[in-house]
C-alpha positions, 0 to 999 in steps of 0.5 A: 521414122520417115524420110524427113526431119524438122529442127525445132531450135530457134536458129531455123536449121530447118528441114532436113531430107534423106537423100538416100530414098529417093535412091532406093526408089529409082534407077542408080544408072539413070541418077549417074547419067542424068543431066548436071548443069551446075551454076558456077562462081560468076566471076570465074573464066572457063579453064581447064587442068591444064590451064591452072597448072600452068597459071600456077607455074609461070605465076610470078610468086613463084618464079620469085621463089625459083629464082630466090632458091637458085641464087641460095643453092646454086642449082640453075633455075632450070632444075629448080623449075623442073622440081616444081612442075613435078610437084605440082603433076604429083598434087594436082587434081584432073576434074572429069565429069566422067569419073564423078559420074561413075564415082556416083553410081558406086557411092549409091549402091555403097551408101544404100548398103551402109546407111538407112539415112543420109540426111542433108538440110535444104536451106543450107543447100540452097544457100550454098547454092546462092554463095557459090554464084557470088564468091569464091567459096571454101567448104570446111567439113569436121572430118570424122571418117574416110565417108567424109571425103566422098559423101560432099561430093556425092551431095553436090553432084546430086544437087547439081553444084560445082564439085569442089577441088579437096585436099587430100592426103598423099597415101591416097593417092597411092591406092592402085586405081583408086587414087586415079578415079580419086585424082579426077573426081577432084582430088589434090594430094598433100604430103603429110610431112612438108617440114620446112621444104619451101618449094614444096610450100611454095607450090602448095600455097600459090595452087590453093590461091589460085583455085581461089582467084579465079574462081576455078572451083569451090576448094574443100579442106578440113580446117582440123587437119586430120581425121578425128580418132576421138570423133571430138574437135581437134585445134584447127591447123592453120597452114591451109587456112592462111593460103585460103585467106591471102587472096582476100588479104591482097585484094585480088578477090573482094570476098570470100565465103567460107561454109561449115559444114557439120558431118556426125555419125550414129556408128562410125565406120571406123570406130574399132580401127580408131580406138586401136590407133588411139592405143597404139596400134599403127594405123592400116596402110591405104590400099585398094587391097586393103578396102577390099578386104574390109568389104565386109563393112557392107555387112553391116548397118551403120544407121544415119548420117547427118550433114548440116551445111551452115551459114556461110561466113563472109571473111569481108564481114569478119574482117571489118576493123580487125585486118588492115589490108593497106599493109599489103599494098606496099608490097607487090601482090606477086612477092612472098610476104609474111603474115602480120600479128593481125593477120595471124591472129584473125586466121585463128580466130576464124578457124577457131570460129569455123569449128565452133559452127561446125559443132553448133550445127552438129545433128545428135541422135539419141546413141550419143546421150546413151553413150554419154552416160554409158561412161559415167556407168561404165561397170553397168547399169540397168534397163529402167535407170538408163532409159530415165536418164537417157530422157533427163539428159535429152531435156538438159541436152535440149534447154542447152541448145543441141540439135537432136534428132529424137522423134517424138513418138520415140520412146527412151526404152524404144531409143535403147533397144534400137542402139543395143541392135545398132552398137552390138559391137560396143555394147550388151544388156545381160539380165537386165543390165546393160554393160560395154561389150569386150573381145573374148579372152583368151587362156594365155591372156596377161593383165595387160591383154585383159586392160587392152580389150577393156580401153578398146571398148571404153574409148569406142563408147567414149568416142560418141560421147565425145560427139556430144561434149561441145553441147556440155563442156562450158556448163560442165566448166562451170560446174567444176568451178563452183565445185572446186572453188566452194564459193557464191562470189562470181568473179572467183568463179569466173577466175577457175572457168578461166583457168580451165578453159587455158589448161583444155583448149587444146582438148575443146574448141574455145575462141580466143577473147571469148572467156567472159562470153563463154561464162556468161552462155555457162551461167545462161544455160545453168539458170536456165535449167534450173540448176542456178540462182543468180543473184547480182554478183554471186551464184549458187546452186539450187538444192534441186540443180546438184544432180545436174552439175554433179553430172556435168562434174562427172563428164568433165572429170576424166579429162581432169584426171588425165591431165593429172596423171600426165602431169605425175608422170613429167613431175616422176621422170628423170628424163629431162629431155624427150621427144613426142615418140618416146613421151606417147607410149612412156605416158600410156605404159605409166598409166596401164600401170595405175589402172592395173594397180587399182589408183587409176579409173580412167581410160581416157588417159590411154589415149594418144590424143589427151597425150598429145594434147596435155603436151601442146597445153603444157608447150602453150604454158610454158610448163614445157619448152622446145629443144632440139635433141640429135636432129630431132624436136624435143621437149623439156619440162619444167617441173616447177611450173608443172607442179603449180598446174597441177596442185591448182586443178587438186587443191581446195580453193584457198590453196587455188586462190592463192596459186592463181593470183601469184 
């Protein structure tokens, strides 16, 4: 492959350039000192470190909240003051050119040693480039690996653009040097548990407003909020994005651009460690001790990455007739305010909407179709039946829109014997078939030692499957749908795709208001490849179409699966209320249970993340409710409603009818 892509979807992603060649071909030093003249937002007055600290500190907002606190507490202003001006030392960044210079110089020669490829898409740089001059700007990553977080900056500098402030988390900040060179390369620290410190919320929130006020830098966030063990989408978070958005709200900025940007892996560095924490082994500590030691990283070849920055959002746009921003004129802009229904809900929809693009412009490679069907065939499949179905599902996965980067002289057998070099860690063929790769046991290994090594493998494969589940997940739905409801009739249809996109929203991205649109794409999509007739109001599948929707059945069935069992084990327990740290492993021992009893084929299910996941759908439905327990936030189930789920996603389609309309 050269060291240039074209995208042939009708979007016009356009060219896509590895950044890394011109890399291999000149002076590093020479790249790290080289003159950088970024053009910055025009409406932004020069100012330093120490000058936005200070804004944020003598702001009225938060004087208002000092004052406030005081009078509550009865702690004099003073201290209160004090607190403040300690958080913000403790979060702020220190921008200096110096260390992105050096940063830049290091990233190169690590990036030349772990990637053949970085590609990067031109027209989305140069319409950055354009946004950047004319708003304040919010870049909004997906956020895969601890790569992430360096490689943007790394792009900017390159292509001399403003280096964003990011927010990162705090145990960052706690690496020996590295947190400092991290600090002055743009870095703002958060604490990951802020509770209900409202001090601490106070500080946070008015320095994200007022990076985006005055235009200081682009600021960077990660709408998911944490880094993604799956690699799938996770439900955004929205504390961030409502800081980012109140300026606009107020009036103090006329618009502003919010950029997906979509950042996918053909092997992730992390893909061993993030299958281990999705079992429960506790994730590593950060430390420069520990970087170090996993130096041995540099050994190996991670292949390419691929970032897309998209079209850049306008929140003006997206606004028009969905806020009323007069409301906030009857308030002084200075004081605390709390959101509107409107408010809140357009904050949702544009997160929502902001990962939605995010994994619409998301580039594939070939190891993401082969992992696809690696987990329909996870006892093993041979040489020629994977490469046929490898090619099958490149043209489906083509007809639905995916943007792949397979070249055409690329063979699937071609594509196989590079990925079986590439994943040797994940996969092996032996006598011509090519099964999931485990640790060696050991003599004195127990049943559940054997499982562990297997759900290790099988999530480290179902992680870049996962990667492809956006481009099949609402054809999958459907297909489900059809399946389940055994009918042609299309409002039924459309009853059961709805009933599953309420139960999986918390495990794929879907828009609130947009089940109809997302029906009607599935339907699209499904005529389109020749899988459906559609007929005025009914549908059926086309005699030549069953293998194609019993395959999207087969992706989709491992979630359904593991929903189920959750739902068994709440509907078995006699504990009546738990908390999120007991229900995570009692759910996963539950489950080893079933898999070592031969009732239970899915690894999914061992996953703390679908845990977690079944628990906010079920929280969202009202199946569970919160309470409090010795301090601590817990749940309580209510089986009956749980049980009516359940027997909904089991029960042939008279059954399901009736649950439904009742």
């Amino acid at each position: 492959m050269d060291s240039s892509f074209q995208q042939r979807q009708p979007d016009g992603r356009g060219h896509f350039r590895d950044i890394l060649e011109e890399r291999k071909q000149s002076s590093d030093l020479t790249h790290a000192l080289r003159s950088y003249n970024p053009q910055p937002y025009r409406g932004a007055q020069p100012c330093s470190t120490s000058t936005l600290n200070r804004t944020v500190l003598e702001s009225q907002y938060l004087k208002y909240v000092i004052q406030q606190m005081s009078v509550e507490s009865g702690e004099p202003l003073e201290v209160i003051r004090e607190e403040a001006a300690g958080i913000l030392e403790e979060m702020s960044q220190n921008l200096q050119l110096g260390f992105i210079r050096l940063l830049g110089f290091i990233l190169s020669k690590v990036f030349k040693r772990l990637f053949r490829k970085i590609y990067i898409n031109d027209d989305g740089l140069q319409r950055l480039q354009q946004v950047i001059q004319e708003c304040p700007v919010v870049l909004m990553p997906n956020h895969r690996s601890y790569v992430d977080f360096l490689v943007l900056s790394y792009i900017l500098f390159t292509y001399d653009l403003p280096i964003p402030v990011i927010a990162a988390g705090i145990p960052l900040m706690g690496m020996s040097l590295l947190g400092e060179i991290f600090r002055r390369s743009g870095a703002f620290f958060i604490r990951r548990s802020i509770g209900a410190d409202k001090l601490y919320w106070a500080v946070l929130s008015e320095y994200v407003k007022t990076v985006i006020r005055t235009g200081y830098a682009p600021i960077e966030f990660y709408v998911e909020g944490l880094r993604s063990r799956s690699l799938k989408s996770l439900t955004p978070k929205l504390g961030m994005m409502q800081m980012a958005l109140e300026p606009f709200f107020k009036g103090e900025v006329y618009d502003i651009s919010l950029v997906p940007i979509s950042i996918s892996y053909e092997r992730v560095l992390e893909e061993s460690l993030l299958a281990h924490e999705l079992l429960g082994v506790p994730k590593p500590k950060e430390s420069t001790r520990g970087l170090l030691k996993a130096r041995k990283v540099l050994e190996e070849d991670y292949g390419t990455m691929y970032i897309c920055f998209g079209h850049p959002v306008s929140v003006r746009e997206m606004a028009k007739g969905k806020i009323n921003r007069w409301q906030y004129n009857l308030v002084p802009r200075d004081l605390p305010m709390r959101a509107s229904e409107d408010s809140q809900a357009f904050v949702n929809t544009t997160a929502h909407t902001v990962v939605r693009l995010q994994e619409e412009n998301m580039v594939l490679s070939s190891w993401s179709l082969i992992a696809t069907i690696l987990m329909q065939n996870l006892e093993g499949i041979d040489w020629d039946s994977l490469a046929q179905q490898t090619e099958w599902l490149r043209r489906l996965a083509l007809d639905f829109g995916a943007n792949l980067n397979w070249p055409e002289q690329l063979t699937c057998s071609a594509a196989l014997s590079f990925n079986l070099s590439l994943h040797h860690s994940i996969l092996h063929c032996k006598e011509g078939i090519v099964q999931l790769m485990e640790e060696e046991s050991q003599k004195t290994d127990s049943p559940e030692d054997a499982l562990f090594r297997r759900a290790v493998a099988v999530l480290m494969c179902a992680s870049y499957r996962n990667q492809a589940l956006h481009v099949f997940v609402r054809p999958a739905m459907l297909a489900v749908a059809l399946h389940v409801t055994a009918t042609s009739r299309k409002e039924e249809i459309f009853i059961f795709f709805k009933f599953l996109q309420d139960v999986f929203s918390n495990e794929f991205i879907f828009i609130a208001g947009r089940g109809e649109a997302d029906f009607e794409e599935a339907c699209f999509l499904l005529k389109k490849c020749g899988a459906l007739q559609i007929t005025n109001d009914h549908i059926t599948v086309e005699e030549t179409g069953q293998a194609t929707t019993y395959f999207l059945r087969a992706i989709l069935g491992p979630f359904i699966e593991a929903y189920q069992v959750v739902f068994r084990y709440l509907l078995e327990e006699s504990v009546l209320v738990f908390t999120e740290k007991e229900f995570v492993p009692a759910v996963r021992s539950y489950a080893i249970k079933l898999i070592l009893s031969g009732a239970l084929t899915s690894y999914d299910v061992l996953s703390s993340d679908t845990h977690k996941n079944v628990l906010a759908a079920l929280l969202r439905l009202n199946a569970v409710t919160k309470t409090r327990r010795a301090q601590q936030a817990g749940f309580r189930s209510n089986k009956g409603t749980i049980n009516r789920i359940g027997d909904i996603l089991g029960y042939p389609w008279p059954c399901v009818m009736m649950l439904l309309l009742n």
